[in-house]
PDB file of N, H, CA, C and O in Angstrom:
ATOM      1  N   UNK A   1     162.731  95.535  93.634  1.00  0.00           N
ATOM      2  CA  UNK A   1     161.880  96.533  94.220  1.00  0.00           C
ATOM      3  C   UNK A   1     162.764  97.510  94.999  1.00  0.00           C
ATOM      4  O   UNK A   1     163.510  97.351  95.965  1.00  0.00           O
ATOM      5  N   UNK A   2     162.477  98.435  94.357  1.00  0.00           N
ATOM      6  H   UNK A   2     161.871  98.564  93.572  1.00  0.00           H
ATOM      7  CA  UNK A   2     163.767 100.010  95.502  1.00  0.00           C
ATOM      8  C   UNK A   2     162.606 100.526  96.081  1.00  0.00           C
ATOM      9  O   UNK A   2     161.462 100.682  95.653  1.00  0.00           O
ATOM     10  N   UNK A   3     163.388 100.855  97.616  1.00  0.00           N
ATOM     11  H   UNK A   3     164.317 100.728  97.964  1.00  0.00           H
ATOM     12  CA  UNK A   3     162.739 101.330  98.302  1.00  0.00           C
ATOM     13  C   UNK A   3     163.828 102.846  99.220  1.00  0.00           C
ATOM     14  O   UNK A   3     165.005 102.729  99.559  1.00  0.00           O
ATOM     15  N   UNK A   4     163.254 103.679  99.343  1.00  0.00           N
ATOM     16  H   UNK A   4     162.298 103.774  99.068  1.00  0.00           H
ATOM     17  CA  UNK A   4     163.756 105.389  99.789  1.00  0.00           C
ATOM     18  C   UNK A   4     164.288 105.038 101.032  1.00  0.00           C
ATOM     19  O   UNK A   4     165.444 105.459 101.075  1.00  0.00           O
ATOM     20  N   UNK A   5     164.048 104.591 101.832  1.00  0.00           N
ATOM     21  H   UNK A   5     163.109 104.249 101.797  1.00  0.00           H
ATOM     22  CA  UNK A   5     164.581 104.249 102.972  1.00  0.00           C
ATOM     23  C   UNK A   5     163.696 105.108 104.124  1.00  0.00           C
ATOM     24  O   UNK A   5     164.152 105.702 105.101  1.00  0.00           O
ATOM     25  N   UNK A   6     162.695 105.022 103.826  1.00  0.00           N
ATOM     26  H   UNK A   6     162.324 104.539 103.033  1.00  0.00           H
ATOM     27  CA  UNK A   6     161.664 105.948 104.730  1.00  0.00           C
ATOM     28  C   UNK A   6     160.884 104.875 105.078  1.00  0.00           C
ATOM     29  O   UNK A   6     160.537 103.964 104.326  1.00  0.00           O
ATOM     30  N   UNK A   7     160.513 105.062 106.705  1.00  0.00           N
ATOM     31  H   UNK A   7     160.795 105.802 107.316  1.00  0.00           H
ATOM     32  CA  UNK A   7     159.758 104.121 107.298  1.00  0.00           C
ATOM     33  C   UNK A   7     158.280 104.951 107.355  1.00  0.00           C
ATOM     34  O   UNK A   7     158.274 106.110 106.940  1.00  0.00           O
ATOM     35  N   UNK A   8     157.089 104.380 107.849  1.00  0.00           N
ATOM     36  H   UNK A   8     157.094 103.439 108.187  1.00  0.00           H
ATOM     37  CA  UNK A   8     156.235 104.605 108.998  1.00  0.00           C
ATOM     38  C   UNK A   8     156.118 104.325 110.280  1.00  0.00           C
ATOM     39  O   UNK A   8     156.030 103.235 110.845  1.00  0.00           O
ATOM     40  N   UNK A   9     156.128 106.115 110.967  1.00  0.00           N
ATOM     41  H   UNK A   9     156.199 107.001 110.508  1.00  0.00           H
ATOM     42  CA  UNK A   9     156.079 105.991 112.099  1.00  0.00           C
ATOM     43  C   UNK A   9     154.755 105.889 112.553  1.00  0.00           C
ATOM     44  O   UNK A   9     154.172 106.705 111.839  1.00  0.00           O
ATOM     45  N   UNK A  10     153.767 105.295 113.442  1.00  0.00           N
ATOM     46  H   UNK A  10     154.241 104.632 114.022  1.00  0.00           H
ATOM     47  CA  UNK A  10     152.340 105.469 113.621  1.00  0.00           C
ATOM     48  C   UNK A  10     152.741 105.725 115.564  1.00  0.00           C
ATOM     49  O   UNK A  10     153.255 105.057 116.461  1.00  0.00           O
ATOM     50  N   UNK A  11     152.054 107.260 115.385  1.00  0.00           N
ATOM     51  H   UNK A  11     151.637 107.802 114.656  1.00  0.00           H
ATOM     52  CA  UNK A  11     152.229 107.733 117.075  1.00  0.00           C
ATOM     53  C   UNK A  11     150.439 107.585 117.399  1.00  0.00           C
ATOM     54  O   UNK A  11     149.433 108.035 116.849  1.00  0.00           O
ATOM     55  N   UNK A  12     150.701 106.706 118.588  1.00  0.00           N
ATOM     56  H   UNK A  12     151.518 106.340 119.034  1.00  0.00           H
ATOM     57  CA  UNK A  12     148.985 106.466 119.283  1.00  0.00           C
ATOM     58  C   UNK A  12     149.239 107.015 120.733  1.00  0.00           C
ATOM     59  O   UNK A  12     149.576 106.222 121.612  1.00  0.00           O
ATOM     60  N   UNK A  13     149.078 108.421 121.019  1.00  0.00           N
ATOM     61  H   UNK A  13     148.804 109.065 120.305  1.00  0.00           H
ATOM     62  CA  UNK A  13     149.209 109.201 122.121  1.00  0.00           C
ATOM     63  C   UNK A  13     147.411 109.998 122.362  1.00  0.00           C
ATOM     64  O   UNK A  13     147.102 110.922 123.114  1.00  0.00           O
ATOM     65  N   UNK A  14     146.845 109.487 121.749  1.00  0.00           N
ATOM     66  H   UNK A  14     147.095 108.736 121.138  1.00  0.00           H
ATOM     67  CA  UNK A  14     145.724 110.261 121.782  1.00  0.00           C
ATOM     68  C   UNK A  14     145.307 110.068 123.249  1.00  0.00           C
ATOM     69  O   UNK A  14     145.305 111.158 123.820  1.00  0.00           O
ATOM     70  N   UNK A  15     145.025 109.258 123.891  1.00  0.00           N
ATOM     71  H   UNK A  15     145.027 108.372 123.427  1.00  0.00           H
ATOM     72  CA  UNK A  15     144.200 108.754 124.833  1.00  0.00           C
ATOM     73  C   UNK A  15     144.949 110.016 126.004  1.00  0.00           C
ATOM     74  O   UNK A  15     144.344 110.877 126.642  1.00  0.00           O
ATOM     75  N   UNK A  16     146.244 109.766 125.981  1.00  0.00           N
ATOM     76  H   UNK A  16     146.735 109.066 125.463  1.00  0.00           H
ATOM     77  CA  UNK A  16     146.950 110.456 126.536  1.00  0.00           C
ATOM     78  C   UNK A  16     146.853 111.890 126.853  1.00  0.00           C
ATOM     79  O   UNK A  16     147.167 112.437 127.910  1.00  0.00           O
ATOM     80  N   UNK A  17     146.302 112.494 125.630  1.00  0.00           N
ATOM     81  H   UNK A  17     146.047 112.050 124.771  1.00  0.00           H
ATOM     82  CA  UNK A  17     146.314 114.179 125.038  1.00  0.00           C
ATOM     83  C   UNK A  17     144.987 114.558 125.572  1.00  0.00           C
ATOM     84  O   UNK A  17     144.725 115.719 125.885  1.00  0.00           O
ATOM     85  N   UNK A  18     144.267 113.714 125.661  1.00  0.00           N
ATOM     86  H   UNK A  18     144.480 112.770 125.407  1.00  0.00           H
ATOM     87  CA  UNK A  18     142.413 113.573 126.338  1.00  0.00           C
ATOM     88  C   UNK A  18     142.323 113.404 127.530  1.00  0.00           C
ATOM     89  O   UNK A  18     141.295 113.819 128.065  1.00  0.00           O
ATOM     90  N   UNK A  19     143.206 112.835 128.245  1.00  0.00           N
ATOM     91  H   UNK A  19     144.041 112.498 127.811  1.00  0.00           H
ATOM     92  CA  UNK A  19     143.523 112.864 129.937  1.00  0.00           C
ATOM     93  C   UNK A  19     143.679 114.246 130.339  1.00  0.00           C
ATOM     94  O   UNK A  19     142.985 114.836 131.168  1.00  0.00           O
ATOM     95  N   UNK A  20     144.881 114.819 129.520  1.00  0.00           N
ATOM     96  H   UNK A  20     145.444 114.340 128.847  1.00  0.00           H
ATOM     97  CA  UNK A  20     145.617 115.819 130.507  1.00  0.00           C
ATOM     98  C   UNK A  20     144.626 117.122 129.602  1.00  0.00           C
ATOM     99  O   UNK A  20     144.556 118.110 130.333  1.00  0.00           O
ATOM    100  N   UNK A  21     144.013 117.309 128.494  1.00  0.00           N
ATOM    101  H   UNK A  21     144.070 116.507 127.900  1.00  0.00           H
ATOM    102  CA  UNK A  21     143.109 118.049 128.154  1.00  0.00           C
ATOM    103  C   UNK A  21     142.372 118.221 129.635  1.00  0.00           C
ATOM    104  O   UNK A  21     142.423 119.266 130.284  1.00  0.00           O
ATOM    105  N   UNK A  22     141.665 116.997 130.065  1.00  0.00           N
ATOM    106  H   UNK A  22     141.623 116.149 129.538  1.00  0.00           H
ATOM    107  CA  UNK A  22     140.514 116.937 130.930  1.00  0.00           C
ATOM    108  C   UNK A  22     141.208 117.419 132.118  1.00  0.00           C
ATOM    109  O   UNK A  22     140.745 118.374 132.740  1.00  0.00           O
ATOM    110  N   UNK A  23     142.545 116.693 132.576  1.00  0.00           N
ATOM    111  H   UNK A  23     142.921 115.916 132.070  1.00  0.00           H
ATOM    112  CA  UNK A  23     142.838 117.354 134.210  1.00  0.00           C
ATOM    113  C   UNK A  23     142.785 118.904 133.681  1.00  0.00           C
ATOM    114  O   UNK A  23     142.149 119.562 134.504  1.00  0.00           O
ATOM    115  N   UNK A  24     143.276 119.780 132.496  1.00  0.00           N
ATOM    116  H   UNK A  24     143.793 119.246 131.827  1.00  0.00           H
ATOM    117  CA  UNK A  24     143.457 121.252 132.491  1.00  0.00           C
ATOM    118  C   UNK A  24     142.243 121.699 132.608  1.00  0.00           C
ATOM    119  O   UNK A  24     142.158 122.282 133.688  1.00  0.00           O
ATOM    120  N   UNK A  25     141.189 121.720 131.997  1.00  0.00           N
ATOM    121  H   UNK A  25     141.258 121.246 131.119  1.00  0.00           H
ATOM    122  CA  UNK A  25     139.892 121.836 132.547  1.00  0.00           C
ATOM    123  C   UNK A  25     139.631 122.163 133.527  1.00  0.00           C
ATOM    124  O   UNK A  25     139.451 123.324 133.897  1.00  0.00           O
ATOM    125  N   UNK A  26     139.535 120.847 134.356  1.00  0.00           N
ATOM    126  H   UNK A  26     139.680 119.905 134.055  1.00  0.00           H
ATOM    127  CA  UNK A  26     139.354 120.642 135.667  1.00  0.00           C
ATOM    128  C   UNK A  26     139.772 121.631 136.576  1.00  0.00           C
ATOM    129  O   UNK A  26     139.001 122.369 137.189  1.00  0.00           O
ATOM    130  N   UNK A  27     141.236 121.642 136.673  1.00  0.00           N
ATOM    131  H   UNK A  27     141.862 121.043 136.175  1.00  0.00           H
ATOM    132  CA  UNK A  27     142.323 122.668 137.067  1.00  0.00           C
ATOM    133  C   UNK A  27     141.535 124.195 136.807  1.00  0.00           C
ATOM    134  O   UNK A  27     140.899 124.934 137.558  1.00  0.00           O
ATOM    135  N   UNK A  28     141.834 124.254 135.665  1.00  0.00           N
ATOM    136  H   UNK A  28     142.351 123.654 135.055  1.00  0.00           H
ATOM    137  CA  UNK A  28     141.460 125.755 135.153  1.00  0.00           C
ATOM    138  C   UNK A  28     140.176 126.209 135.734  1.00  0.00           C
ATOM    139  O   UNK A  28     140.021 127.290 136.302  1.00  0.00           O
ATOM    140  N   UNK A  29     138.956 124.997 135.488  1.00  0.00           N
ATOM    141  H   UNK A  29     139.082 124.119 135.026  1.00  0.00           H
ATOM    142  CA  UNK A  29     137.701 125.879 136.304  1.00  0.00           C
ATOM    143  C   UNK A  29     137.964 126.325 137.739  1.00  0.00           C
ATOM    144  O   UNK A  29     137.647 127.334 138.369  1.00  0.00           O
ATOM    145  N   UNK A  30     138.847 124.913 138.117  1.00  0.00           N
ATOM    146  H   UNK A  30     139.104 124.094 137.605  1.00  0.00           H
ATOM    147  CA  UNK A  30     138.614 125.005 139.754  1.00  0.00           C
ATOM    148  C   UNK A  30     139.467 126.492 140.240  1.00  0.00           C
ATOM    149  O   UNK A  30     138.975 127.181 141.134  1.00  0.00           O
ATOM    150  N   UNK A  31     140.835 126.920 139.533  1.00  0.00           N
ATOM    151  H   UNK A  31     141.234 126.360 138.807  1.00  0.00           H
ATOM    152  CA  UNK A  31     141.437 127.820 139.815  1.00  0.00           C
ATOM    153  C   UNK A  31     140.839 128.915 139.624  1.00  0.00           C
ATOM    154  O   UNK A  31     140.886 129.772 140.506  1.00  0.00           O
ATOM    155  N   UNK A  32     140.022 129.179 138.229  1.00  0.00           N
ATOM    156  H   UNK A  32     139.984 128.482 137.512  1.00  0.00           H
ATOM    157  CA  UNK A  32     139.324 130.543 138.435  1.00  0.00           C
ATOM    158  C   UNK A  32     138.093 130.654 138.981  1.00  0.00           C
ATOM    159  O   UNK A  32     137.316 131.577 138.735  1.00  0.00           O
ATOM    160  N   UNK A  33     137.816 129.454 139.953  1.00  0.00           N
ATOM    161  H   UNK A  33     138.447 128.704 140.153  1.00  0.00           H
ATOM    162  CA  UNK A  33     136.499 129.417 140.504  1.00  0.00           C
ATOM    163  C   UNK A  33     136.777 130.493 141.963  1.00  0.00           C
ATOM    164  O   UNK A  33     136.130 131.465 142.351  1.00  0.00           O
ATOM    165  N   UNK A  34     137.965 129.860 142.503  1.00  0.00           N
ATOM    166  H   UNK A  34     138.490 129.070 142.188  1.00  0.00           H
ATOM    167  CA  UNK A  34     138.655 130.412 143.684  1.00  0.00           C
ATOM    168  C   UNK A  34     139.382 132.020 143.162  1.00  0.00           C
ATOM    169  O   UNK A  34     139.753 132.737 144.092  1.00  0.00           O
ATOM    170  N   UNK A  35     139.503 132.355 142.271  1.00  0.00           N
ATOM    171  H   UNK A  35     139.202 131.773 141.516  1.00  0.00           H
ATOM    172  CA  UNK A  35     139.809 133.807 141.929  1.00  0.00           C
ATOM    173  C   UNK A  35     138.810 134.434 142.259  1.00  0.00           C
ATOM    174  O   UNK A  35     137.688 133.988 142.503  1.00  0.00           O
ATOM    175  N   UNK A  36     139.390 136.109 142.294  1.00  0.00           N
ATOM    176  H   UNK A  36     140.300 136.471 142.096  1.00  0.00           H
ATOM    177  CA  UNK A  36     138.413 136.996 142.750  1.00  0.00           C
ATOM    178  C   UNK A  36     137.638 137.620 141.334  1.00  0.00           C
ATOM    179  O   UNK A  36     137.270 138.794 141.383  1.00  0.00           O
ATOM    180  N   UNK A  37     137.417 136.899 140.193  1.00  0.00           N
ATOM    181  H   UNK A  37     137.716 135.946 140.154  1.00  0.00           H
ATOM    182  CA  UNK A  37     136.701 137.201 139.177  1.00  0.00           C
ATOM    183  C   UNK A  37     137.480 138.872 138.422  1.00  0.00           C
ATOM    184  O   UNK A  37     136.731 139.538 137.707  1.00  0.00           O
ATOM    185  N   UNK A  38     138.750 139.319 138.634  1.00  0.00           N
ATOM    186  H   UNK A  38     139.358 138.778 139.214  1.00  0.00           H
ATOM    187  CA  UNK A  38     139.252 140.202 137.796  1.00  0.00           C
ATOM    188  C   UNK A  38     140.154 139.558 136.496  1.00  0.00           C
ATOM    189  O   UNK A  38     140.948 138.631 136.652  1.00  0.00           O
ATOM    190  N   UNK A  39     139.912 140.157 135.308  1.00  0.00           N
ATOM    191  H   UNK A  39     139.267 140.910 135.181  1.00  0.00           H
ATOM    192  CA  UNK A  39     141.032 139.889 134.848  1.00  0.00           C
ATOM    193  C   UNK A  39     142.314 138.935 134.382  1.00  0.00           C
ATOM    194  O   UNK A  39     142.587 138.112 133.508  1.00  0.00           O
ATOM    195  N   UNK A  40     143.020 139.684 135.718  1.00  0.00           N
ATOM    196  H   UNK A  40     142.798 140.353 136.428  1.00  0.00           H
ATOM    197  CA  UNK A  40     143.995 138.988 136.191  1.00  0.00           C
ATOM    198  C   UNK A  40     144.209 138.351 136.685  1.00  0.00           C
ATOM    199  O   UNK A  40     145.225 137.687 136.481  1.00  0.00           O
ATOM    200  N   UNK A  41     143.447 138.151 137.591  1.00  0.00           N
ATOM    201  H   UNK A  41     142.622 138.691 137.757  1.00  0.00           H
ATOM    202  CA  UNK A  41     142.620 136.621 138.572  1.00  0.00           C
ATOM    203  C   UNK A  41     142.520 135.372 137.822  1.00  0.00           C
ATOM    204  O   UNK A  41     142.878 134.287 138.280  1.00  0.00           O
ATOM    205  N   UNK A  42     141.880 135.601 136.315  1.00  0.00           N
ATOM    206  H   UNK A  42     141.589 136.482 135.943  1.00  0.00           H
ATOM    207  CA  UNK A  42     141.664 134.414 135.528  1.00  0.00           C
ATOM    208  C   UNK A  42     143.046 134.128 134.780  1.00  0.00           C
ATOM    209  O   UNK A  42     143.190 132.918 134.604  1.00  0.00           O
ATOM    210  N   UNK A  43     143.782 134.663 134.438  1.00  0.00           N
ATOM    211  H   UNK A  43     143.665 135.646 134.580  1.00  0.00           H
ATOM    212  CA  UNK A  43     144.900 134.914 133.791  1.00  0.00           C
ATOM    213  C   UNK A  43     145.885 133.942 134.773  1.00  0.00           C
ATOM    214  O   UNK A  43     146.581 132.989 134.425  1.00  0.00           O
ATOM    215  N   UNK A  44     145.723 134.439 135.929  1.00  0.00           N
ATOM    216  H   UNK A  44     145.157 135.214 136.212  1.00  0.00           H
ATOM    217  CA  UNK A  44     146.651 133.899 136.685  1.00  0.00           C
ATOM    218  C   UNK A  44     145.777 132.445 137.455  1.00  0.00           C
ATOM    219  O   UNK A  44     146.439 131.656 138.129  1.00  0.00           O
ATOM    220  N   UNK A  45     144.437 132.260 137.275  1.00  0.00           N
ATOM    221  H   UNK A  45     143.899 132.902 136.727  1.00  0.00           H
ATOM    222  CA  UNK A  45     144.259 131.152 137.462  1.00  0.00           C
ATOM    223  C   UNK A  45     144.438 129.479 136.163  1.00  0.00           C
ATOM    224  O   UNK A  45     144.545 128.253 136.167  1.00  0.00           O
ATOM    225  N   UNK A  46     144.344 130.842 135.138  1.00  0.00           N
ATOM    226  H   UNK A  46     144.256 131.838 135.135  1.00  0.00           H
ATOM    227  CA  UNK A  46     144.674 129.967 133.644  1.00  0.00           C
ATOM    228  C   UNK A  46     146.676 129.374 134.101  1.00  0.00           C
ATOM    229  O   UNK A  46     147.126 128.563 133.292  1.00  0.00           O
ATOM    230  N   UNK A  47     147.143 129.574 134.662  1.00  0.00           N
ATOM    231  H   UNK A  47     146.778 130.233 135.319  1.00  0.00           H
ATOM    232  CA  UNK A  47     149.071 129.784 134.490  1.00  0.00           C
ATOM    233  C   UNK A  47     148.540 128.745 135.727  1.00  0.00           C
ATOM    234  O   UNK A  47     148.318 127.605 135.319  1.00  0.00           O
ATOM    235  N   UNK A  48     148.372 128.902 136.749  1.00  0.00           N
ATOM    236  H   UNK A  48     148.551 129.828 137.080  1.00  0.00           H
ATOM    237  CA  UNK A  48     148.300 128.059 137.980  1.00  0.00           C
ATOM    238  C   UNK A  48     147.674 126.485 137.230  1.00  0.00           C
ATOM    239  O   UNK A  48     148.423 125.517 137.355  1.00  0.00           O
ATOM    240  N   UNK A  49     146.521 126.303 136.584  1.00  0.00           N
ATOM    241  H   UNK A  49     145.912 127.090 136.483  1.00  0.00           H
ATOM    242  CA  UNK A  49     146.236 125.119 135.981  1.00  0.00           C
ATOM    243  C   UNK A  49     147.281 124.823 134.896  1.00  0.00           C
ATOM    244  O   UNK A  49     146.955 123.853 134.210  1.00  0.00           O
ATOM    245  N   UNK A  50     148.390 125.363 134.568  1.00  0.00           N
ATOM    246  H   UNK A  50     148.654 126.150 135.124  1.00  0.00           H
ATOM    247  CA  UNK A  50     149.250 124.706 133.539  1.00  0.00           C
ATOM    248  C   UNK A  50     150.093 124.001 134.862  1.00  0.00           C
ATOM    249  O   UNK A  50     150.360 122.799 134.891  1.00  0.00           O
ATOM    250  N   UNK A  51     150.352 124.678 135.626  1.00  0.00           N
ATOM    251  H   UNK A  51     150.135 125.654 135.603  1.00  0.00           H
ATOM    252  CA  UNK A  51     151.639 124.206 136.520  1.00  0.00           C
ATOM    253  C   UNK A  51     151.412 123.912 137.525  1.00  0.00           C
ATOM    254  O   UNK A  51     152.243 124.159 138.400  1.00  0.00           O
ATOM    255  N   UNK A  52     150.064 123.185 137.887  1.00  0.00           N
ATOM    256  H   UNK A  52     149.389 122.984 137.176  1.00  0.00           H
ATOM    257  CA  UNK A  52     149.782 122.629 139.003  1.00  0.00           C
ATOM    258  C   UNK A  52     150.456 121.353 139.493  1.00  0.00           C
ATOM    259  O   UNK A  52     150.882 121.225 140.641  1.00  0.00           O
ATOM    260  N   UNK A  53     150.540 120.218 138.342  1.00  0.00           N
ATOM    261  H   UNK A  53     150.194 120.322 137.410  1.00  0.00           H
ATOM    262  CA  UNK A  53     150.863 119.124 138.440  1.00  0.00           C
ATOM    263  C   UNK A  53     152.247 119.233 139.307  1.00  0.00           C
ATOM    264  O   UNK A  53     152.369 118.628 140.372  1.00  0.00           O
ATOM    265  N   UNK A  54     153.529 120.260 138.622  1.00  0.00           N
ATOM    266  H   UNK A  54     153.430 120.751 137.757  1.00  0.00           H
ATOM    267  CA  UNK A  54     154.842 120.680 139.351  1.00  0.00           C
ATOM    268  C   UNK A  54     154.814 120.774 140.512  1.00  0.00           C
ATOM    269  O   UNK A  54     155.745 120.262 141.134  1.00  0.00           O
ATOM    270  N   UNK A  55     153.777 121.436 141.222  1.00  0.00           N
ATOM    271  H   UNK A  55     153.020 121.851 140.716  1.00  0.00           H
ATOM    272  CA  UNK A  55     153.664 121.608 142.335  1.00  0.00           C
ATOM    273  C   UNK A  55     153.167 119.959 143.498  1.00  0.00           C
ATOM    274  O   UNK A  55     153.711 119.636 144.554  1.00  0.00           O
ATOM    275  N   UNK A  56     152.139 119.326 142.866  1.00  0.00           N
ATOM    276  H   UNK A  56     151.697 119.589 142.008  1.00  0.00           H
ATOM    277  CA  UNK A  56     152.000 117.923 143.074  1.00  0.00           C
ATOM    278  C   UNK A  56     153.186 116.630 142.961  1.00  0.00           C
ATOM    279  O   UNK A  56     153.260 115.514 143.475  1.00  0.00           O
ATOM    280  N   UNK A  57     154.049 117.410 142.012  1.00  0.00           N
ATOM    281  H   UNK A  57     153.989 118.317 141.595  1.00  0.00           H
ATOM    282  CA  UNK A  57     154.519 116.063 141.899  1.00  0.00           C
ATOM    283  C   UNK A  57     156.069 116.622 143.052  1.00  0.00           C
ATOM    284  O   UNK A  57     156.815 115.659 143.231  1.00  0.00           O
ATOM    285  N   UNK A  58     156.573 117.944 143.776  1.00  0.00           N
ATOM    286  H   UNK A  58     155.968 118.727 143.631  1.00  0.00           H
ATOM    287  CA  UNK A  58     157.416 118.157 144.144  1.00  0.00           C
ATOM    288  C   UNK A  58     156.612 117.924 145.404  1.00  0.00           C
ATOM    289  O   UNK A  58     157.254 117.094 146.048  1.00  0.00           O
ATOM    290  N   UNK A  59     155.596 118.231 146.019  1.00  0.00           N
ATOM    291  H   UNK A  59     155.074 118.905 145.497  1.00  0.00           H
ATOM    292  CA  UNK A  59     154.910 117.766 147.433  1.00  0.00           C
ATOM    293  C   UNK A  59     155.312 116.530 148.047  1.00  0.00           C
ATOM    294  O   UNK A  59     155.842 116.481 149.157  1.00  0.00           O
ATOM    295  N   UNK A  60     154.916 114.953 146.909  1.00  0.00           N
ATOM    296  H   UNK A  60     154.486 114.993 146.007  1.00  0.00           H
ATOM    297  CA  UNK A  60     155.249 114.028 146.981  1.00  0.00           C
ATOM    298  C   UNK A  60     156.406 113.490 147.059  1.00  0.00           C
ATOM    299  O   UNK A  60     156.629 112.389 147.562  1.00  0.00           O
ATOM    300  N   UNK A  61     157.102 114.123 146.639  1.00  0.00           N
ATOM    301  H   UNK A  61     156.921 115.017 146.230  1.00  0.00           H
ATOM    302  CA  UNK A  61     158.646 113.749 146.465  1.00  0.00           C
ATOM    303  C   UNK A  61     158.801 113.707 148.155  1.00  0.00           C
ATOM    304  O   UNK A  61     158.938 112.722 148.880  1.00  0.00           O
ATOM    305  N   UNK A  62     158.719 115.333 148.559  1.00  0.00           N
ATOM    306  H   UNK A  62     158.608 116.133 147.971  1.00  0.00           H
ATOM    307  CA  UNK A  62     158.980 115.472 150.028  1.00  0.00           C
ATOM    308  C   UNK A  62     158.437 114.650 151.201  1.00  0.00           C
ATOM    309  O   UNK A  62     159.011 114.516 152.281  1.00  0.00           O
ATOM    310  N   UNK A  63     157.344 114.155 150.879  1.00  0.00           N
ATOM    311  H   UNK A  63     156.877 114.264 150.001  1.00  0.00           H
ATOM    312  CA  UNK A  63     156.881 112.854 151.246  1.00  0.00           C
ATOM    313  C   UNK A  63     157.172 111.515 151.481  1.00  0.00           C
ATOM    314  O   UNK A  63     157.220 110.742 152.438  1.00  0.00           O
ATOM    315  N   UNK A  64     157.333 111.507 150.393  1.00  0.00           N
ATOM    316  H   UNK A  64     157.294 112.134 149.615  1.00  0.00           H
ATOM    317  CA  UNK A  64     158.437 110.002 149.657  1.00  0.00           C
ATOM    318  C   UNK A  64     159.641 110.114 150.479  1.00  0.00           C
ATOM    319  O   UNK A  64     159.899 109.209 151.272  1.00  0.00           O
ATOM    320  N   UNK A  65     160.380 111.101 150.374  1.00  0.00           N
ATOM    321  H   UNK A  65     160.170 111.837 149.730  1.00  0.00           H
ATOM    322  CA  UNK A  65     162.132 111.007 150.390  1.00  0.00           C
ATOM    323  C   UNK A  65     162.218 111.777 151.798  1.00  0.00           C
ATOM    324  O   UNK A  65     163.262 112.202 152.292  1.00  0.00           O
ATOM    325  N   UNK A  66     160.926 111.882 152.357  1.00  0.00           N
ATOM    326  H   UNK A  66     160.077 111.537 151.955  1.00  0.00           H
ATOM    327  CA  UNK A  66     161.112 112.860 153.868  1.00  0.00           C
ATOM    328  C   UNK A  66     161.639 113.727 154.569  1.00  0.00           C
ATOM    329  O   UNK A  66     161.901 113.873 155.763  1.00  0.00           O
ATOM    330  N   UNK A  67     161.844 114.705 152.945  1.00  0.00           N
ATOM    331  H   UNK A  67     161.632 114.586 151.975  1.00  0.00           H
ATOM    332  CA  UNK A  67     162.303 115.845 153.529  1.00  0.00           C
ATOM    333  C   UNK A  67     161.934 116.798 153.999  1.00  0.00           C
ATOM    334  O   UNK A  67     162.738 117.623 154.433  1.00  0.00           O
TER     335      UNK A  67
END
């Protein structure tokens, strides 16, 4: 029996992709809830819910490590 030398990979990240779907959501309403309804307001509340977490996870650090 010959075989190509090709495996299967099986990636189970879904659950994962459905979390952080839901925190962007979350994020995103809450940021353009607090905008002043222009535009650019939502635009820039859409960019603030991508990169919120950065901002959370560098807070903690300073916390943690007491700086």
């Amino acid at each position: 029996m010959a075989t190509d030398g090709r495996g299967r990979v099986i990636v189970r990240d879904g659950s994962w992709g459905f979390f952080f779907l839901l925190a962007y959501l979350g994020a995103a309403i809450y940021f353009i809830s607090v905008s002043d309804g222009s535009f650019w307001g939502v635009i820039l509340g859409l960019l603030q819910a991508i990169v919120w977490p950065v901002y959370v996870t560098y807070q903690t650090l300073l916390l943690l490590l007491g700086g």
